[in-house]
N, C-alpha and C positions, 0 to 999 in steps of 0.2 A: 792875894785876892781870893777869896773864900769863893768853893763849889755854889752856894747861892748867890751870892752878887755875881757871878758870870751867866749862869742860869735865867737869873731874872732881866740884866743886860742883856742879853741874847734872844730872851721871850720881847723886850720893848723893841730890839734890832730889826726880829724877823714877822713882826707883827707891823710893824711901821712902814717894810720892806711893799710886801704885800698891797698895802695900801696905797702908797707913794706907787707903785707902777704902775698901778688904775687911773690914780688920779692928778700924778706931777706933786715935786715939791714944793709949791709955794701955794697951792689950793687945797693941802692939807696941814689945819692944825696940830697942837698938841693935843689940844684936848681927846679928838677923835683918835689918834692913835692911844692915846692915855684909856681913854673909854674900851675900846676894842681890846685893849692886851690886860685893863682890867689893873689899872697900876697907877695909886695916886699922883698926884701931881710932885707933891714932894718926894717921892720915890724916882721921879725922873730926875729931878735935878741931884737927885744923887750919884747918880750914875754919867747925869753928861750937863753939862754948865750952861748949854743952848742949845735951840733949836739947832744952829750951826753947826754945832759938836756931834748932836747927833747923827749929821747928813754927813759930816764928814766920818763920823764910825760905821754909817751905813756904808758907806762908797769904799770903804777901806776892808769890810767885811765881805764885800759882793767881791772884789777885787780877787781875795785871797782864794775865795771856793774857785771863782771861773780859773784863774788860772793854774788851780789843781785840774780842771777839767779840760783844759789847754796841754798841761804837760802829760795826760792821760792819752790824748789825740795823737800827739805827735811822738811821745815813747818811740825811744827805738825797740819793736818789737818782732825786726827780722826783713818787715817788709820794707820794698823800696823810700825813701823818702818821699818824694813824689806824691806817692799813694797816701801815705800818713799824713800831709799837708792839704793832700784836697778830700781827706774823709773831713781838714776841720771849715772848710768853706761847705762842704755838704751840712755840716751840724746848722750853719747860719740857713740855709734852704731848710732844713728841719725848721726850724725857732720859727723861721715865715709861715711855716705851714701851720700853726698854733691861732687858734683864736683866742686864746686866754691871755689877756697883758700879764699875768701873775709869772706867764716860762718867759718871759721879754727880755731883753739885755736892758739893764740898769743903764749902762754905758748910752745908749744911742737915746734913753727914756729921758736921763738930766742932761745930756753934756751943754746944748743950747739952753737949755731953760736955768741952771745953776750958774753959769761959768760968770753971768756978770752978772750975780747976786751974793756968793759967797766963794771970795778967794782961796779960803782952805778946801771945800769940795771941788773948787776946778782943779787945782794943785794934787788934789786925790786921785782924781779921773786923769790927768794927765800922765801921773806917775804907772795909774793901771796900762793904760794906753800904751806907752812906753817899755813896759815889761812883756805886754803882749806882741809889741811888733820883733823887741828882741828875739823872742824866742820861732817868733815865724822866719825871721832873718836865718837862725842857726840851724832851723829843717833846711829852709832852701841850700844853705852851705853843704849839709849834709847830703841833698837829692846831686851835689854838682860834685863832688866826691864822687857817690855810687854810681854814677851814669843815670841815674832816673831823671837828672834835669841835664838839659841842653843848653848852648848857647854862653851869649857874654852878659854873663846877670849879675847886676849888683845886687849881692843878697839883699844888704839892708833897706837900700833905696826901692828894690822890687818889694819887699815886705811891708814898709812901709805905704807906699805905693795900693799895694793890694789892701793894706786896712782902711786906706782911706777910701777908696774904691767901694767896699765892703759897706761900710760907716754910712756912706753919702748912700745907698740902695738902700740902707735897713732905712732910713731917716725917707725916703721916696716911698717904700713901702708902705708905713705909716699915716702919708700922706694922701697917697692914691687906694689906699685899702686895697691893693692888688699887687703881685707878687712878679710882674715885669721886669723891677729893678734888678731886684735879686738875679732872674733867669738871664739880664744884661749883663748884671758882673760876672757869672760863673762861665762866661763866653768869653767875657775879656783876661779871665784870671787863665784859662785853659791858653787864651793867644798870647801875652804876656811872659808864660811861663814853658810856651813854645811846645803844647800840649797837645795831643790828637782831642778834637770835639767829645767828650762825654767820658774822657780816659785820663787816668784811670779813678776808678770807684773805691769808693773807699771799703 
């Protein structure tokens, strides 16, 4: 695959991206993302076979950054685990604090609105899903290891646990345009996780 067909792929990607968080998938055409990134129609289908394909390259592409930015959070970088797992529920208290749908999580923007419209993009989001809780499962292994987590926790079940937790506040959020949920989950992620109130900071 040549430097310009990635390029130009990448420019319909992150142009579409943009758009879609504003306005959901199924209320934006091709056209307008076609219009906006400024790329005939038949230069789309070159690149992706349907509307479908391209939700599911979207999903697949969001995917791939967030979870460099997951394995960024939680690096083991010296400090307690503990601390490195709850600097990444602080990041979702950041993302609240945003009025721009553009810094939004894709994840929480399609999962309801795609999942019974297009099999392959629910299959995308689930697999991201999935790799995200992994790796939240393998910090808390990590914080029961170093002493920074207490208690009888089932990593994966508490990880899990915690993104659904997570999930369901960002999705309140959006709904109440007020930021309650979130301040509800990082109370119950701190008791859960058998945590002094407001400790530790990331």
């Amino acid at each position: 695959m040549s430097k310009e067909h990635i390029d130009v792929r990448q420019h319909i990607l992150g142009t579409g991206r943009s758009i879609i968080l504003g306005k959901g998938f199924s209320a934006v055409g091709l056209n307008e993302i076609l219009s906006a990134a400024q790329v005939p129609k038949g230069s789309f289908y070159h690149y992706f076979k349907s509307k479908e394909a391209f939700g599911e390259a979207l999903v697949d592409g969001y995917v791939t950054g967030y979870l460099a930015h997951v394995d960024a959070l939680l690096a083991d970088d010296g400090r307690p685990a503990a601390e490195r797992l709850m600097g990444y529920w602080h990041s979702w208290l950041a993302m609240g604090d945003s009025a721009s749908a553009e810094s939004g999580c894709l994840v929480v923007k399609l999962s309801g609105e795609v999942s019974d419209l297009s099999e392959a993009m629910r299959l995308a989001l689930l697999r991201g899903t999935g790799q995200i809780i992994e790796r939240l499962g393998n910090c808390i292994l990590q914080g029961l290891a170093d002493g920074s987590l207490r208690g009888d926790l089932d990593a994966h079940h508490t990880a899990l646990t915690l993104y659904q937790l997570w999930l369901g506040a960002a999705l309140l959020t959006k709904l109440r345009r007020e930021r309650s949920a979130l301040h509800a989950a990082m109370r119950t992620t701190l008791a859960l996780l058998n945590l002094p109130s407001g400790e530790p900071q990331p």
